[in-house]
C-alpha distance (Angstrom), angle and dihedral (degrees) to the residues before:
residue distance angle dihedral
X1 . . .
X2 3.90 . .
X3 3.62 110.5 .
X4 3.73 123.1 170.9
X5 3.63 125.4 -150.1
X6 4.49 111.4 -129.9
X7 3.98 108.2 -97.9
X8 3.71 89.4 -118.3
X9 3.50 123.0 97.3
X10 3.85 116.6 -119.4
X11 4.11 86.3 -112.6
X12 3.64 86.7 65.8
X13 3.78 93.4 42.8
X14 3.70 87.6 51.0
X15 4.00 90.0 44.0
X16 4.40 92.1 53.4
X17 3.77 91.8 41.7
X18 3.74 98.3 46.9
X19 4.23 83.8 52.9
X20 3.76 92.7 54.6
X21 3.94 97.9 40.0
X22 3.89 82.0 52.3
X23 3.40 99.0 44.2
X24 4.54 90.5 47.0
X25 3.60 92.8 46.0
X26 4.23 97.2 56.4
X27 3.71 84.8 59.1
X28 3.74 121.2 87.9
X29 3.70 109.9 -136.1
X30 3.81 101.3 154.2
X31 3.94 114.0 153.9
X32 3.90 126.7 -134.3
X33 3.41 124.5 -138.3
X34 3.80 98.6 -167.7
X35 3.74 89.3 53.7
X36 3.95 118.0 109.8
X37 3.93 90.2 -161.9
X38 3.90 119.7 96.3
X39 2.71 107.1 -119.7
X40 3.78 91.6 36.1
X41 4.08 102.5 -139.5
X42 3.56 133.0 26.7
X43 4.19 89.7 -122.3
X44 3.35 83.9 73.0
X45 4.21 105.1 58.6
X46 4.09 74.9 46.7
X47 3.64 91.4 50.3
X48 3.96 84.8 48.5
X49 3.67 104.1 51.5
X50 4.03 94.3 45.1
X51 3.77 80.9 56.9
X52 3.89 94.4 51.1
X53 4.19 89.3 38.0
X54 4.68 87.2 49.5
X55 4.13 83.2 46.1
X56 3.97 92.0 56.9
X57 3.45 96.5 39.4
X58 4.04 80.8 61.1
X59 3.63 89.1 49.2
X60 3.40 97.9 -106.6
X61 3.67 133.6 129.3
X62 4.02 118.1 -118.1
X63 3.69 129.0 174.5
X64 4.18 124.4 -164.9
X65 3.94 104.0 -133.4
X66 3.51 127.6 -179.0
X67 3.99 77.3 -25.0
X68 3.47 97.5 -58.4
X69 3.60 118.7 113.0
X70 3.77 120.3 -133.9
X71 4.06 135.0 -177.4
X72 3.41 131.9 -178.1
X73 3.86 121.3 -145.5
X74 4.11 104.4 -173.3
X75 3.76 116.4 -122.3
X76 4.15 122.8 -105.6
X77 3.82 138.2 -146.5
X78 3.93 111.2 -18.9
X79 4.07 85.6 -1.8
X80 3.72 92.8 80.4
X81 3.79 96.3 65.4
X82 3.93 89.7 50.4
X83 3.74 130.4 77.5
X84 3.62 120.9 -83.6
X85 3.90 118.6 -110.7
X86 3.23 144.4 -155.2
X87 4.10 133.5 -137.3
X88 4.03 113.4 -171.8
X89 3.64 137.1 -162.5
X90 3.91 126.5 176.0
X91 3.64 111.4 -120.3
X92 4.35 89.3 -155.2
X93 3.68 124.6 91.3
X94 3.37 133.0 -135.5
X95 4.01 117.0 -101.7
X96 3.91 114.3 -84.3
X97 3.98 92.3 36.7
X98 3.40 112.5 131.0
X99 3.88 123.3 -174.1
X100 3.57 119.4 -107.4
X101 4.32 124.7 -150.4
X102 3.59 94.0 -155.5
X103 3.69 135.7 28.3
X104 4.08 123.5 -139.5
X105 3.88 117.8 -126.6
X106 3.68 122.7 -157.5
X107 4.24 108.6 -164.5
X108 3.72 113.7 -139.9
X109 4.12 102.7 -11.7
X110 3.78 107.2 -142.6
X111 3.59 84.5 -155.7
X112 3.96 92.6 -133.0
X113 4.10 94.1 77.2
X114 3.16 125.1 81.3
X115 3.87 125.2 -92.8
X116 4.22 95.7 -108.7
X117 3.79 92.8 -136.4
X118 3.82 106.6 -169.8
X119 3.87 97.8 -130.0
X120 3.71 113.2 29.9
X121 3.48 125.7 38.6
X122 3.64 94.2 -170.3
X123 3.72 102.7 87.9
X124 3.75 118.0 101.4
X125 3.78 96.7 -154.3
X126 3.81 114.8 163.7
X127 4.26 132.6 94.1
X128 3.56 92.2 -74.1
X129 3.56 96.2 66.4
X130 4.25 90.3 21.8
X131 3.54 106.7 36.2
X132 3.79 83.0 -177.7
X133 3.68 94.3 64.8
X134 4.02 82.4 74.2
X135 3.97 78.9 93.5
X136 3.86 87.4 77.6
X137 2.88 113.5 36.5
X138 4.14 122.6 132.1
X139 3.68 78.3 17.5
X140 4.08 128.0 113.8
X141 3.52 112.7 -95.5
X142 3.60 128.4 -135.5
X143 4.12 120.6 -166.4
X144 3.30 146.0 142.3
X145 3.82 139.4 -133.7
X146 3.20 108.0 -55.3
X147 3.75 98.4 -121.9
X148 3.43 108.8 80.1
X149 4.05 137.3 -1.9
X150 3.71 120.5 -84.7
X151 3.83 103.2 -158.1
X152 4.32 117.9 -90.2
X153 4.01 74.9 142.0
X154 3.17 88.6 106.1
X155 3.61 103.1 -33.8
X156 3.80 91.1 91.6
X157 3.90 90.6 57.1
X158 3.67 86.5 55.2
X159 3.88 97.1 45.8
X160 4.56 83.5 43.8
X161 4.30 86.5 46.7
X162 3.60 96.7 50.5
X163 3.72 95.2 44.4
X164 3.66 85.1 49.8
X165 3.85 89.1 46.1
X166 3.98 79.4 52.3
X167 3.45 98.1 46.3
X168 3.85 104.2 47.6
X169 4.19 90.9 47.3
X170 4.49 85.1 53.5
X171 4.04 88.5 51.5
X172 3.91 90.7 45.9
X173 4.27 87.3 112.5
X174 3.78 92.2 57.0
X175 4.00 99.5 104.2
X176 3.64 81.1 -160.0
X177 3.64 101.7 63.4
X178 3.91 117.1 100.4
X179 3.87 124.1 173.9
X180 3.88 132.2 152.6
X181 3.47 124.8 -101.7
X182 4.02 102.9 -74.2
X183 4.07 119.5 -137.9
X184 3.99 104.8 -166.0
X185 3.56 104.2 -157.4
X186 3.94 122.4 -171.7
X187 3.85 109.8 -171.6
X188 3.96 122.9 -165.8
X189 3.98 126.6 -144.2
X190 3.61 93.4 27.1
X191 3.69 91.6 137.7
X192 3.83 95.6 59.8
X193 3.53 92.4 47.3
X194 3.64 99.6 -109.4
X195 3.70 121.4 167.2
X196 4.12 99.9 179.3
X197 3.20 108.2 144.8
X198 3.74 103.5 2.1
X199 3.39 102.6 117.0
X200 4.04 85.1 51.5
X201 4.23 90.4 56.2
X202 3.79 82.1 46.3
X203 3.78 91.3 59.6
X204 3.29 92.6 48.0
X205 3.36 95.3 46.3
X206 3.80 101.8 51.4
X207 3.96 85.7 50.8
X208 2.89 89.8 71.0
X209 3.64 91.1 59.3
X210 4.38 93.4 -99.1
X211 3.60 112.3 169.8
X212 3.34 112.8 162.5
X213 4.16 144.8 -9.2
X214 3.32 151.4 134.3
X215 3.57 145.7 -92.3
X216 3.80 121.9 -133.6
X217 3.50 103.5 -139.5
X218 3.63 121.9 105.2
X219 3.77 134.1 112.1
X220 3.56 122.8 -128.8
X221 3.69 125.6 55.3
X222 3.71 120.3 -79.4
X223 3.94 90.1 -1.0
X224 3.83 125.2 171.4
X225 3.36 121.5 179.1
X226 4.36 121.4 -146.7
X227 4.41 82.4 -175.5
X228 3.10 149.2 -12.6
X229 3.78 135.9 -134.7
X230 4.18 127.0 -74.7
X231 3.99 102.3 -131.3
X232 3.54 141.1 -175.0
X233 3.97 133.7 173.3
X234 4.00 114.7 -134.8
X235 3.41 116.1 -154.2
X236 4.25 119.0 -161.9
X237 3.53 124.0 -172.3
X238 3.63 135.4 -171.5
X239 4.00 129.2 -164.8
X240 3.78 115.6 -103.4
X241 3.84 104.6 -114.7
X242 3.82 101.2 -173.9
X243 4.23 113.3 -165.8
X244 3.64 120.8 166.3
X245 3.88 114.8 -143.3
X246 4.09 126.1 -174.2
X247 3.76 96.5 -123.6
X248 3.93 119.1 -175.3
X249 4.23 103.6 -164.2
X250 3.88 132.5 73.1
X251 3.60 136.2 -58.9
X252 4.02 115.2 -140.5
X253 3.72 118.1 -152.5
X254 3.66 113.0 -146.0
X255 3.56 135.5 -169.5
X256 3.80 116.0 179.6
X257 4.02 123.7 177.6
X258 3.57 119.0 -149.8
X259 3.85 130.3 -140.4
X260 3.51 100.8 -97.5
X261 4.21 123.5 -163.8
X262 3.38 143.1 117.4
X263 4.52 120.5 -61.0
X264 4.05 74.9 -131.5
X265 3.81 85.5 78.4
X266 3.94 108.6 5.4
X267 3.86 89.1 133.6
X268 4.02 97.8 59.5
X269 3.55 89.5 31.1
X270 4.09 98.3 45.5
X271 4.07 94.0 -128.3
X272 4.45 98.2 -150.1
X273 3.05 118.7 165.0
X274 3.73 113.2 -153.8
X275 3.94 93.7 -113.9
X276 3.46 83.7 61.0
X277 3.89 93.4 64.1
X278 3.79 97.6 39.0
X279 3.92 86.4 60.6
X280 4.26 92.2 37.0
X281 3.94 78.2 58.1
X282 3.97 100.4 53.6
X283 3.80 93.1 35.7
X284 4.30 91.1 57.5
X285 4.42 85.0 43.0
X286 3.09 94.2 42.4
X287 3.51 101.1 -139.5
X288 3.70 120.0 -166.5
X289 4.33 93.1 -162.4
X290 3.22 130.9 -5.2
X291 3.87 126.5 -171.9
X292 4.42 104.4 -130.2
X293 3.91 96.0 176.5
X294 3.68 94.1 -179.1
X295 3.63 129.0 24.3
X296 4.10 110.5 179.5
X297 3.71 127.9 172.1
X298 4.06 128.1 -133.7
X299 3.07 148.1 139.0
X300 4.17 128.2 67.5
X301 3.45 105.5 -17.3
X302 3.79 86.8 -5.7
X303 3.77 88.7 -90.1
X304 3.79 83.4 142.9
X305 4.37 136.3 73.5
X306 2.98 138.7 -159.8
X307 4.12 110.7 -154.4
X308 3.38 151.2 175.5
X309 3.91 127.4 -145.9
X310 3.55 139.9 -177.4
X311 3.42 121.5 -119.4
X312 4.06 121.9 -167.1
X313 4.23 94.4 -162.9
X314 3.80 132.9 18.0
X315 3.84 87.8 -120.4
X316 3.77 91.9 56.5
X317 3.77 86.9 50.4
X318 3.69 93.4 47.6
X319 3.70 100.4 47.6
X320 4.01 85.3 47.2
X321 4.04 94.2 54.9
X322 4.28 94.8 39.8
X323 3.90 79.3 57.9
X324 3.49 103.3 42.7
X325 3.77 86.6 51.8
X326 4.47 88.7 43.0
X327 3.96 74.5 65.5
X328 3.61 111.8 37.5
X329 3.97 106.4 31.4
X330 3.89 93.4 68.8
X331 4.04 89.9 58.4
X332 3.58 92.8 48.6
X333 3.73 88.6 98.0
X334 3.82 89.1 57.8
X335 4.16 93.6 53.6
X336 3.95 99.4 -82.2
X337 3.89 121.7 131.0
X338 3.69 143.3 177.5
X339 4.08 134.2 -153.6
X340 3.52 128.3 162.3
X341 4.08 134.2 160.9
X342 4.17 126.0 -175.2
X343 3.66 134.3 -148.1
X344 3.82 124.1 -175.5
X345 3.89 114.5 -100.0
X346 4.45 126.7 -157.7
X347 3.90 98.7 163.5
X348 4.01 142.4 91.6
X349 3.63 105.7 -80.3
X350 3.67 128.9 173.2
X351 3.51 135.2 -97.3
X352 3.85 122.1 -158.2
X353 3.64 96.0 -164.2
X354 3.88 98.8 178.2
X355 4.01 81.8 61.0
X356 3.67 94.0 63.1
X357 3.43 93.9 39.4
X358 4.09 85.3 60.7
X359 3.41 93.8 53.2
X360 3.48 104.1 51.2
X361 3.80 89.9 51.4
X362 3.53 81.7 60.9
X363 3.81 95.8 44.7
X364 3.80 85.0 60.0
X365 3.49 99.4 33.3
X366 4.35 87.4 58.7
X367 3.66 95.6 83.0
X368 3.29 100.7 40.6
X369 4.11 92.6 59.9
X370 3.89 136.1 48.5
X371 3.28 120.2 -114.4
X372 3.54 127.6 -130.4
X373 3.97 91.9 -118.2
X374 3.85 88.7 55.9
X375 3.71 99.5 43.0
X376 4.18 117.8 94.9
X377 3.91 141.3 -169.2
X378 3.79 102.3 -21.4
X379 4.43 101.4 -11.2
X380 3.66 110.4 124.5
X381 3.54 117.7 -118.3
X382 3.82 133.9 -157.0
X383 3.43 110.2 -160.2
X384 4.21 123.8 -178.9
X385 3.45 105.2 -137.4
X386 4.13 109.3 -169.4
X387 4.21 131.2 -49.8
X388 3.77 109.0 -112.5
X389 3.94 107.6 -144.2
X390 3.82 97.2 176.1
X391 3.94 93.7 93.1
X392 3.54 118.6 108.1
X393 3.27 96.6 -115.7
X394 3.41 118.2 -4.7
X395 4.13 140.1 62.3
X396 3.48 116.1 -126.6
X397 3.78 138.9 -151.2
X398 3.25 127.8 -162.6
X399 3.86 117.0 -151.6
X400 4.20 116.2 177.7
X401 4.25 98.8 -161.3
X402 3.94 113.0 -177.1
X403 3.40 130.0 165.7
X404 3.95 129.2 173.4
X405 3.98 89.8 -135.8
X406 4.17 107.6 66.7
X407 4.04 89.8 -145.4
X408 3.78 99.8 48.5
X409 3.88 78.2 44.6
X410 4.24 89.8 60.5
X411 3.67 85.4 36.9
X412 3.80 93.9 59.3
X413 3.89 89.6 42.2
X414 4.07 100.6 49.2
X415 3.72 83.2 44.9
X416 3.95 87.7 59.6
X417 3.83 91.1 44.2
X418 3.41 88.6 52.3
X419 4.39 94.4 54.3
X420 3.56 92.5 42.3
X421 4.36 89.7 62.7
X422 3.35 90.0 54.5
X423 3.63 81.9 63.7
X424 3.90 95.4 34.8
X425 3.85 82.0 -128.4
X426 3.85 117.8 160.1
X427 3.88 116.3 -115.8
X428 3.87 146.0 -170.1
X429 3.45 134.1 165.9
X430 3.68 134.7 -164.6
X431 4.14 134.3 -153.8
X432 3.97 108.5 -117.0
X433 3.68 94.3 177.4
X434 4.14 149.3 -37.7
X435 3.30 133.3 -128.9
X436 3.32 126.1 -80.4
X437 4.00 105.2 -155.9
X438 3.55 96.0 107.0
X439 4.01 97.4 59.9
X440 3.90 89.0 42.5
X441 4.07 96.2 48.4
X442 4.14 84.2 49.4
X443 4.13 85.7 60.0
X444 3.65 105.7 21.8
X445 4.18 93.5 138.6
X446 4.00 90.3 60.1
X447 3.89 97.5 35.0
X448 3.16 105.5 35.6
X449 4.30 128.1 5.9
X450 4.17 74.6 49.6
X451 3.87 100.4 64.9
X452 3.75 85.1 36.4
X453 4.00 103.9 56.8
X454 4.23 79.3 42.4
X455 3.68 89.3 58.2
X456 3.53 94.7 47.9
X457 3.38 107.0 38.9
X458 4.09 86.5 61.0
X459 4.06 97.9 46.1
X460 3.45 99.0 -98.3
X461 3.81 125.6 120.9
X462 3.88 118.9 -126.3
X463 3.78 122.5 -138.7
X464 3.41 123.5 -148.2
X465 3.34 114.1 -160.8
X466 3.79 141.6 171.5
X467 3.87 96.8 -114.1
X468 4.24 93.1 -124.4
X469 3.70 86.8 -159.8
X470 4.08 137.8 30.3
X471 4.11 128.2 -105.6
X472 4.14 92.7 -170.1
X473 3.57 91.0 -86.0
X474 3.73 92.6 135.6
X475 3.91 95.5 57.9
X476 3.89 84.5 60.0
X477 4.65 89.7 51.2
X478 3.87 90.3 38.5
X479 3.95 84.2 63.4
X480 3.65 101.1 41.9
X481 4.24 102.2 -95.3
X482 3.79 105.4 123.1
X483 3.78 105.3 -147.0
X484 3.89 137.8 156.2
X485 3.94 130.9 -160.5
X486 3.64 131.7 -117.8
X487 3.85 133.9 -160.5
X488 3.78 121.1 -104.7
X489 3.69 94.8 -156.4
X490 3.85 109.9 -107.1
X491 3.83 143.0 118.8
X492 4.15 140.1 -139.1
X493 4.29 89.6 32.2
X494 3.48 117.7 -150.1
X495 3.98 89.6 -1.6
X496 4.29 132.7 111.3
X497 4.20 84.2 -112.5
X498 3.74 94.4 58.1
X499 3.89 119.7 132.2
X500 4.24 147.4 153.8
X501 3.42 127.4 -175.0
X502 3.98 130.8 -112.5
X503 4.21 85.4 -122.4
X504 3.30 86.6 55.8
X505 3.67 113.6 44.9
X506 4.14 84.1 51.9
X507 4.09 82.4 60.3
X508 3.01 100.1 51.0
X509 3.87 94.2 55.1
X510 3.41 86.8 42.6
X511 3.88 90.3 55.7
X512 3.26 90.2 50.1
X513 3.90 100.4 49.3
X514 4.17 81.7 52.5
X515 4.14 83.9 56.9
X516 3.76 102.3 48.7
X517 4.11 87.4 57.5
X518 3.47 94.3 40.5
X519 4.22 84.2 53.3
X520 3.67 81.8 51.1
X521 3.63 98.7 71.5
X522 4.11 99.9 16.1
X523 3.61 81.2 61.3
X524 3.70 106.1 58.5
């Protein structure tokens, strides 16, 4: 097969992508899942048109429908007499992501220092700590601040699109050159799971004759994923049972911040939320009641608290905070943190005793489940995620249970039914998303060997990888469009250590020019 290489060099690759990452990431397009509008925030229709404005400053035609963006690039050569297809990004971020005006370059990471991040010092990011990081290093880092993510999810598929968009209108004089027709499509609200209006973009997509694609939106470098995860969210709730007590003791004020990342990587990047250590805490003391008084979620993705608890002694109190930190200090490398201060306490305070009766059902129920951090390639996981006391009259607690098989999946959630009646706790549970192995298998020669021989054929080393999470690629199967996902090329998703490398975001465009020819002739 006669494949050319673009005439640029990979310096100016690596020059145009860099612009358009930069330019994406100082834009707010974070989503809102408690929004009724479509698309959920305002940033977003922004987001949009600066996407439509950078497409006709390349000459290309863009149009905003139901929100989403889409461009058409025509096909070349062989590409013409193939069916168009389509390659998608989500132009939303995930909650937390904050824009950023300038990004932070790191020339020729050893890999053994430390990733400088501007605003916290306390992250331990190198391959000691993230073996996986080995994939950059000598390599020029990019990163942000340190305190909260800036956006590669997905904005680094958009920067690695465009500059593909770019690249395959500056090689339009090569005779050689053959590529389908190219649908750009730029979905909003990805990140809250939305699906309004996808099966309308779908119709319009397959008219004009769509069969098949990808979407740019995985993590790790070179990734292609053969399926993806079967999920559901739990929810467990437990009346409010207010009683005031006259207590004479101490009241400890607690903030604890969780490890925060992406279930894509939870094991290398030890996923805890801070629940999780408050009830690793009792559990080791043993502690037949204890008084929480206020129970508050922050933080990204409000995987943190801050708290108070009553204390009857100073020793009690002691031997509680030199075990919190037993279980928090060793995971302050990863992001986690503790702070706490005490005052002395003789009034009536109040007792929510359905709160503690949630959290020692989920003291016991710890051992008896794997977590998410502790759960690789295809284990299940179930992994607690924080206890929501802002109902009216209820505690919540929010369990995320995935699993790749769809009966060890109903397995893991009858066996959480079951706990929460010993309790006579209230439940629900909701389907995030199946598996998608079955549509994949089906075109495995297009989706997959494709993006492999690609990878290959230009040095690189493909990954395939169950995809431990989902990017929305299912909404697109359900309604008929067979597409699989590829990896952008970054680490710490959706997270303040997240970060890619100039190198790589120019292969990964490159990689991606290689697939669009091989499509060409695959596709005949």
């Amino acid at each position: 097969m006669d494949l050319i290489k673009p005439k640029q060099t990979e310096s100016q690759i690596e020059q145009v992508g860099f612009h358009f990452l930069s330019k994406f990431v100082s834009i707010d397009s974070m989503s809102d899942s408690l929004s009724q509008q479509h698309p959920s925030t305002q940033q977003q229709l922004y987001m949009a048109q600066v996407l439509v404005d950078t497409y006709q400053e390349l000459g290309i035609k863009a149009d905003i429908v139901h929100g989403s963006v889409i461009a058409k690039i025509k096909g070349k050569g062989k590409g013409l007499s193939t069916k168009p297809i389509m390659l998608s990004t989500h132009l939303d971020t995930a909650k937390g992501t904050k824009p950023i005006s300038s990004l932070n370059i790191l020339k020729n990471w050893d890999g053994i220092k430390n990733i400088p991040y501007t605003h916290n010092k306390q992250f331990e990011c190198n391959v000691i700590n993230f073996p996986s990081l080995k994939d950059f290093v000598g390599q020029d880092v990019i990163f942000g601040n340190g305190v909260h993510p800036f956006g590669l999810d997905d904005k680094l598929g958009l920067a690695e699109s465009f500059t593909l968009a770019w690249l395959l209108q500056q090689n339009q004089d090569n005779p050689q050159l053959s590529y389908p027709t190219i649908f750009f499509l730029h979905r909003p609200d990805e990140e809250i799971n939305s699906q309004k209006f996808v099966p309308d973009i779908v119709r319009y997509l397959k008219n004009q004759g769509v069969g098949y694609g990808f979407t740019i939106d995985g993590m790790a470098p070179f990734e292609i994923n053969p399926e993806s995860l079967n999920a559901s969210m739990l929810s467990v709730g437990s009346p409010k049972i207010p009683i005031q007590k006259q207590l004479k003791g101490y009241v400890l004020d607690v903030e604890i911040q969780g490890v925060v990342c992406h279930t894509f990587n939870a094991h290398e990047e030890k996923l805890t939320p801070a629940i999780i250590f408050l009830c690793e805490t009792i559990r080791q003391l043993r502690l037949q009641d204890i008084n929480i008084l206020e129970l508050v979620p922050c933080g990204l993705k409000e995987l943190s608290y801050k708290m108070k608890i009553f204390f009857e002694n100073k020793s009690e109190m002691s031997d509680f905070i030199e075990t919190l930190k037993q279980k928090v200090l060793p995971y302050e490398k990863y992001g986690a943190a503790l702070s706490y201060q005490n005052q002395s306490v003789y009034q009536t305070l109040t007792i929510d005793k359905g709160l503690n009766s949630l959290i020692y059902w989920l003291c016991d129920l710890l051992p008896k489940i794997r977590l998410s951090r502790d759960s690789i390639g295809i284990q299940g996981f179930t992994n607690p995620l924080r206890i929501d006391t802002n109902k009216l009259n209820v505690n919540q607690l929010l369990l995320q249970v995935g699993h790749f098989e769809k009966r060890k999946l109903v397995d893991q959630i009858m066996f959480l039914i079951q706990e929460t009646l010993k309790y006579n706790f209230s439940f629900s549970y909701k389907p995030l998303f199946d598996n998608i192995k079955s549509h994949i298998q089906k075109h495995s020669k297009l989706l997959i060997d494709i993006p492999v021989q690609s990878a290959i054929s230009l040095g690189f080393q493909p990954k395939i990888i169950p995809m431990r999470y989902s990017n929305g690629t299912d909404v697109f199967l359900e309604q008929g469009l067979v597409i699989g996902n590829l990896g952008t090329g970054y680490f710490g998703a959706e997270c303040p250590k997240e970060i890619t490398s100039i190198q790589m975001l120019a292969r990964h465009i490159c990689w991606l020019f290689n697939i669009c020819q091989r499509l060409s002739s695959e596709m005949l």
